[in-house]
VEXGULUM-763678 format. One record per residue: residue number from 1; residue in one letter; y, z, x of N, C-alpha, C in turn. Coordinates in steps of 0.2 Angstrom, whole numbers. Example, Ala and Ser with C-alpha at 12.3 -4.5 7.8 and 13.67 -1.06 7.14 Angstrom:
BEGIN
<atom><num>1</num><residu>a</residu><n_north>-28</n_north><n_up>39</n_up><n_east>66</n_east><ca_north>-22</ca_north><ca_up>39</ca_up><ca_east>62</ca_east><c_north>-16</c_north><c_up>39</c_up><c_east>66</c_east></atom>
<atom><num>2</num><residu>s</residu><n_north>-11</n_north><n_up>35</n_up><n_east>64</n_east><ca_north>-5</ca_north><ca_up>36</ca_up><ca_east>68</ca_east><c_north>0</c_north><c_up>39</c_up><c_east>64</c_east></atom>
REM end
This chain:
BEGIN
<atom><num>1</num><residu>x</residu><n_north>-6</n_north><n_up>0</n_up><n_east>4</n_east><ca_north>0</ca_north><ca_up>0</ca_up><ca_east>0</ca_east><c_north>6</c_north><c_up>0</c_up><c_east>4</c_east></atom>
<atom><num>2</num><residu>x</residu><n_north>14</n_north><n_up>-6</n_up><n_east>6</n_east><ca_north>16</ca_north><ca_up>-5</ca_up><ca_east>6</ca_east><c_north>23</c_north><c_up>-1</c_up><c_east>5</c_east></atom>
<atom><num>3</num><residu>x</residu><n_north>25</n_north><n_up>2</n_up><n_east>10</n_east><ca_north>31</ca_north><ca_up>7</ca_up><ca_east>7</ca_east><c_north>36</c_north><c_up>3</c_up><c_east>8</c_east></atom>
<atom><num>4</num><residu>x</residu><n_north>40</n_north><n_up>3</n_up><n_east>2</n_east><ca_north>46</ca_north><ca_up>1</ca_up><ca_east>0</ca_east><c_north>54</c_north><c_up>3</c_up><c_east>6</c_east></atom>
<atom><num>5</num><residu>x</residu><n_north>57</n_north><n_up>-1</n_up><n_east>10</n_east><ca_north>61</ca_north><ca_up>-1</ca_up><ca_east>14</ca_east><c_north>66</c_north><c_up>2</c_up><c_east>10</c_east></atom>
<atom><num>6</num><residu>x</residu><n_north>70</n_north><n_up>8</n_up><n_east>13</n_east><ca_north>76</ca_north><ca_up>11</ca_up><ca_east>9</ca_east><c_north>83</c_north><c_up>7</c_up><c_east>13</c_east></atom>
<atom><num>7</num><residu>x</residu><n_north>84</n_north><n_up>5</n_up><n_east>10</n_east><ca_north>95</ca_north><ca_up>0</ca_up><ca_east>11</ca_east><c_north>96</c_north><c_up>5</c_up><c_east>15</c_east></atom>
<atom><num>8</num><residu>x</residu><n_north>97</n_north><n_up>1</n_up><n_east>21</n_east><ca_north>102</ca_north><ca_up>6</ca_up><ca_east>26</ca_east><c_north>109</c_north><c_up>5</c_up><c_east>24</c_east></atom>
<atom><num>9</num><residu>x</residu><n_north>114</n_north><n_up>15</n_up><n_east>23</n_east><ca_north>119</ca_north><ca_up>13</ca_up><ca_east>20</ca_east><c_north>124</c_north><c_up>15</c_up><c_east>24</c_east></atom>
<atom><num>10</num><residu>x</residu><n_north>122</n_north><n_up>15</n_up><n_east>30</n_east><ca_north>126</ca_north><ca_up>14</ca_up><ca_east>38</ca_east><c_north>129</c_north><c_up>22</c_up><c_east>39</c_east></atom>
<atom><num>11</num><residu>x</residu><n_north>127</n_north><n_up>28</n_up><n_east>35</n_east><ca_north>127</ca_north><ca_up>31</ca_up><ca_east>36</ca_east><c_north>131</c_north><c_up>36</c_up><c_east>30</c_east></atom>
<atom><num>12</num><residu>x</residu><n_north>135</n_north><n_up>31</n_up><n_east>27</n_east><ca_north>140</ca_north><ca_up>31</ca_up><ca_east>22</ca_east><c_north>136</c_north><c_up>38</c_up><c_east>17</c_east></atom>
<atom><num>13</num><residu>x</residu><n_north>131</n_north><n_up>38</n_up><n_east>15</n_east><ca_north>129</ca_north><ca_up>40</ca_up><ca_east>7</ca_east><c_north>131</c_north><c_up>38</c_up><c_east>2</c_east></atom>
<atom><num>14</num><residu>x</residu><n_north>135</n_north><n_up>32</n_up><n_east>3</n_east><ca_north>136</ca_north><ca_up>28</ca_up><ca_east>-6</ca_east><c_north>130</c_north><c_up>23</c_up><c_east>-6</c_east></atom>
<atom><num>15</num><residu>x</residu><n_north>128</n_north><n_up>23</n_up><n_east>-11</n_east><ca_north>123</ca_north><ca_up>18</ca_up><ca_east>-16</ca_east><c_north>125</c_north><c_up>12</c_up><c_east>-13</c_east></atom>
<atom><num>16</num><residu>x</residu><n_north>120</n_north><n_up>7</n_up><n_east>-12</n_east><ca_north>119</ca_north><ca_up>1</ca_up><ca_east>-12</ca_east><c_north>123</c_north><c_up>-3</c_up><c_east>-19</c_east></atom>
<atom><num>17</num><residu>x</residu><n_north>120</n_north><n_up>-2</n_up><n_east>-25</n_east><ca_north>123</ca_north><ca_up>-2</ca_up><ca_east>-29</ca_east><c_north>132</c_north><c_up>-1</c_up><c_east>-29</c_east></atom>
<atom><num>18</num><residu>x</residu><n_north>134</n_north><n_up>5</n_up><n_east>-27</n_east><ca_north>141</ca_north><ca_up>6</ca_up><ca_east>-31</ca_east><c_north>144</c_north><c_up>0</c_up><c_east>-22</c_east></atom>
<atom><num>19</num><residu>x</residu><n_north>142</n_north><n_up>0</n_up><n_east>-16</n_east><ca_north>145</ca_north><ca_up>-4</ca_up><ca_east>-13</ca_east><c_north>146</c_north><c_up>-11</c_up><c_east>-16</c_east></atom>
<atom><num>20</num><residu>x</residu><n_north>140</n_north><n_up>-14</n_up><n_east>-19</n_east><ca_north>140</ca_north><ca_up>-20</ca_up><ca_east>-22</ca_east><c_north>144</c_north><c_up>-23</c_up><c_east>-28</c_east></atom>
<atom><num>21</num><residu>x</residu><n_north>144</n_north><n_up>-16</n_up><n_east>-31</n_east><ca_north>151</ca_north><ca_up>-15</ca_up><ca_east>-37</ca_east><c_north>156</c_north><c_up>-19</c_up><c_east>-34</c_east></atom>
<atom><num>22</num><residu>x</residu><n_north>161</n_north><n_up>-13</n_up><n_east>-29</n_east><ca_north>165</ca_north><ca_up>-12</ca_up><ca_east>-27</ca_east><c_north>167</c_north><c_up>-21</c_up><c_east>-22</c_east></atom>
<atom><num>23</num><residu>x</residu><n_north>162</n_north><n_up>-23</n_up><n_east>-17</n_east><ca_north>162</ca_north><ca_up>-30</ca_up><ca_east>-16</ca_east><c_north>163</c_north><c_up>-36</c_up><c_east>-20</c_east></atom>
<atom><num>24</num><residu>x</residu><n_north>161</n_north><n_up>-34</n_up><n_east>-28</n_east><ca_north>161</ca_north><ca_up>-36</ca_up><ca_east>-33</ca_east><c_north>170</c_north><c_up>-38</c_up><c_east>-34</c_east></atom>
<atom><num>25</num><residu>x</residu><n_north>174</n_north><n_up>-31</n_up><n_east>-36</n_east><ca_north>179</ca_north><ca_up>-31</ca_up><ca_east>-37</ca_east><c_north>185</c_north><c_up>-34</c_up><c_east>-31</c_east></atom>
<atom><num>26</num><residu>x</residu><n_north>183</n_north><n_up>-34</n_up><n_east>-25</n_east><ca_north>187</ca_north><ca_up>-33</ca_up><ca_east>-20</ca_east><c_north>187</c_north><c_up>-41</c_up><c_east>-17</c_east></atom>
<atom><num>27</num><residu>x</residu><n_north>181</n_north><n_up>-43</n_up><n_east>-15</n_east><ca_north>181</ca_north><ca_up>-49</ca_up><ca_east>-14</ca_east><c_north>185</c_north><c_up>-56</c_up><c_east>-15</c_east></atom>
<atom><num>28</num><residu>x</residu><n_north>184</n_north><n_up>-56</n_up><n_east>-23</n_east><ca_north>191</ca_north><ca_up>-62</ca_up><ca_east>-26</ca_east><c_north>197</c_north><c_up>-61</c_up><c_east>-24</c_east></atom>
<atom><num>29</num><residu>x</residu><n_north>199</n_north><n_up>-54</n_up><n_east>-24</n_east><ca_north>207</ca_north><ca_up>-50</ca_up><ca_east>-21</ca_east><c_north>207</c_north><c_up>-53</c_up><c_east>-13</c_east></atom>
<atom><num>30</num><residu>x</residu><n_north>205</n_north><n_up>-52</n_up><n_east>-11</n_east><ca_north>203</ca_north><ca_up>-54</ca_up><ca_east>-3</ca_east><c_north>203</c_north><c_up>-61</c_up><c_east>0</c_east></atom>
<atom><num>31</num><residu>x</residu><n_north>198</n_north><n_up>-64</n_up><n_east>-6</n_east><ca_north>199</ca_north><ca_up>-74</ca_up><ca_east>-4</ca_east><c_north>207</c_north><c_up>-75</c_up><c_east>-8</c_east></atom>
<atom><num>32</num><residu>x</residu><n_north>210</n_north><n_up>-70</n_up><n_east>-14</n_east><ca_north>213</ca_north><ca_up>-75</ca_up><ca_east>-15</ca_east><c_north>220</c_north><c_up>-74</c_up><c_east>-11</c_east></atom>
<atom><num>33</num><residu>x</residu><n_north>218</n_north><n_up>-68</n_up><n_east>-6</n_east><ca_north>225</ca_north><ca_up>-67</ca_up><ca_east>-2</ca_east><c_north>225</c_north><c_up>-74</c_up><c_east>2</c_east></atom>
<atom><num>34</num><residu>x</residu><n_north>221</n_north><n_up>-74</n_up><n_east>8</n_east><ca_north>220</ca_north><ca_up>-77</ca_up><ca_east>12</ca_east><c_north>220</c_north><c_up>-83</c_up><c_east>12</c_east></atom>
<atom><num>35</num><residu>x</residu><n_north>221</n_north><n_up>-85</n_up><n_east>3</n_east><ca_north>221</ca_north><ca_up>-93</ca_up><ca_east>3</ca_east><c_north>230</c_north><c_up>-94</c_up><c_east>1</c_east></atom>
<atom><num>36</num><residu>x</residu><n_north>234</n_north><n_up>-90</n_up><n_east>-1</n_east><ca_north>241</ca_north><ca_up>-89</ca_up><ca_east>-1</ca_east><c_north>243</c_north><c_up>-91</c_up><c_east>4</c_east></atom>
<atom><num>37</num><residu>x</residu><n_north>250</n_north><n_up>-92</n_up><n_east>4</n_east><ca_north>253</ca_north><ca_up>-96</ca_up><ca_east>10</ca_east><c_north>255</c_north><c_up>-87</c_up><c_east>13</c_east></atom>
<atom><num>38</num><residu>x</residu><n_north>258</n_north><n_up>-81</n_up><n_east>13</n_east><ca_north>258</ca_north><ca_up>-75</ca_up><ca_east>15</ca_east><c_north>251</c_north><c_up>-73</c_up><c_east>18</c_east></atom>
<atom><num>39</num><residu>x</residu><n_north>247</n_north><n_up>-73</n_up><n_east>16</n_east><ca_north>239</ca_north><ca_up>-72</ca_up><ca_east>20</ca_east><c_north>239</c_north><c_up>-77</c_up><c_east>25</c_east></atom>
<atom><num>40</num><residu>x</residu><n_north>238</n_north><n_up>-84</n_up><n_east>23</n_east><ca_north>240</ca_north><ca_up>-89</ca_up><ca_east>30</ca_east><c_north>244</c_north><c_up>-89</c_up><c_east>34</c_east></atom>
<atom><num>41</num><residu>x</residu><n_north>250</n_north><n_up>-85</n_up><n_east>34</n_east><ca_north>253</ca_north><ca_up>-84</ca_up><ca_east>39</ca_east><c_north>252</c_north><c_up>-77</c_up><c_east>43</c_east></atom>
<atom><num>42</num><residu>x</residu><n_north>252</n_north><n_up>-72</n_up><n_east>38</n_east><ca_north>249</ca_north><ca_up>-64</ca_up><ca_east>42</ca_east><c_north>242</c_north><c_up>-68</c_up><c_east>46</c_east></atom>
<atom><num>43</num><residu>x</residu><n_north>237</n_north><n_up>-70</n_up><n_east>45</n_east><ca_north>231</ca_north><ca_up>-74</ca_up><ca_east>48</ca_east><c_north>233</c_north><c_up>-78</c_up><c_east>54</c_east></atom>
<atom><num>44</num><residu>x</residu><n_north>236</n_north><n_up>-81</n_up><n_east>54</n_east><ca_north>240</ca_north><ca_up>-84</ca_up><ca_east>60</ca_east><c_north>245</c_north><c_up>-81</c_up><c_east>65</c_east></atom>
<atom><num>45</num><residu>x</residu><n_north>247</n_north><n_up>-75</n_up><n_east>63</n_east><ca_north>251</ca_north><ca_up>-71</ca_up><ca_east>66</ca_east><c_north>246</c_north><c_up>-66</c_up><c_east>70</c_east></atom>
<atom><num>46</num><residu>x</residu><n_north>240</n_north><n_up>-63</n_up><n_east>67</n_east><ca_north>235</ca_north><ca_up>-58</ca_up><ca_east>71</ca_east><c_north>231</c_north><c_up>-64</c_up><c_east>74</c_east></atom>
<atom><num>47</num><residu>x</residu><n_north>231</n_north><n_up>-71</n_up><n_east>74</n_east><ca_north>226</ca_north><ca_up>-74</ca_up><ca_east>78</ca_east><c_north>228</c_north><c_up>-77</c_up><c_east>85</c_east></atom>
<atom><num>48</num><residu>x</residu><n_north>236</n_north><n_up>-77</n_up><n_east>84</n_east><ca_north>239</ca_north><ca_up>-77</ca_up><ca_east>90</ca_east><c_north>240</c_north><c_up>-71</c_up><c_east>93</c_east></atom>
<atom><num>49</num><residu>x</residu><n_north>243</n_north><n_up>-68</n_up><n_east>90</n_east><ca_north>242</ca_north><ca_up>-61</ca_up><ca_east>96</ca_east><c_north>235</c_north><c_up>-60</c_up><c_east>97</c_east></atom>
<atom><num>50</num><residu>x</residu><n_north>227</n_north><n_up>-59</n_up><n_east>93</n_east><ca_north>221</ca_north><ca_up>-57</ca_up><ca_east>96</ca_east><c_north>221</c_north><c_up>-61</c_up><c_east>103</c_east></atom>
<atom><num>51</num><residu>x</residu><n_north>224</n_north><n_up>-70</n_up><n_east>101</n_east><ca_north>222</ca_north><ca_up>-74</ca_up><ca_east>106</ca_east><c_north>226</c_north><c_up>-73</c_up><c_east>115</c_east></atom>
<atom><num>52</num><residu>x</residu><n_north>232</n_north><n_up>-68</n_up><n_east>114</n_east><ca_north>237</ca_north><ca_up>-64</ca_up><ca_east>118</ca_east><c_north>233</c_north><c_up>-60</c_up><c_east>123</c_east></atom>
<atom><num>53</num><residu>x</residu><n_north>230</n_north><n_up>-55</n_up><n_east>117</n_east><ca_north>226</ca_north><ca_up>-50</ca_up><ca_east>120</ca_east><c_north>222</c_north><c_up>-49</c_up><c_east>123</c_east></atom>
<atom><num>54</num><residu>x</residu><n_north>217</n_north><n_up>-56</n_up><n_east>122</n_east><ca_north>212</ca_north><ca_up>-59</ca_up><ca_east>125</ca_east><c_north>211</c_north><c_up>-61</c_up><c_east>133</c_east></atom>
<atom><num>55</num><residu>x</residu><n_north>219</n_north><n_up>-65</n_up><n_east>132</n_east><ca_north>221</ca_north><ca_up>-66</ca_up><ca_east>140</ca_east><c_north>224</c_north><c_up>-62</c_up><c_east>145</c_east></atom>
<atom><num>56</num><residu>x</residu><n_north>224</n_north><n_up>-58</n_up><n_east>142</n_east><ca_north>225</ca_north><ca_up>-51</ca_up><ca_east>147</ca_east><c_north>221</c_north><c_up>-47</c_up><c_east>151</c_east></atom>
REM end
């Protein structure tokens, strides 16, 4: 009989489930910054500096 694998919850103690919720909710919020022209530029603005930092 095999045993059932338990979801690692990276240490958190929240449900798999309410995580899934929550990604649920957050998600569309999140793509629909990033496709605004204010998310394309804050995006562009942390990829030149990480690329700054990089070179250092």
């Amino acid at each position: 009989m095999a045993r059932k694998k338990k979801p690692n919850d990276y240490g958190t103690g929240i449900p798999l489930h309410e995580v899934e919720a929550l990604a649920r909710v957050l998600l569309p919020e999140i793509q629909a910054f990033f496709e605004s022209e204010e998310g394309q530029r804050e995006f562009a603005e942390w990829n030149a500096q990480r690329g700054a930092e990089q070179k250092e």
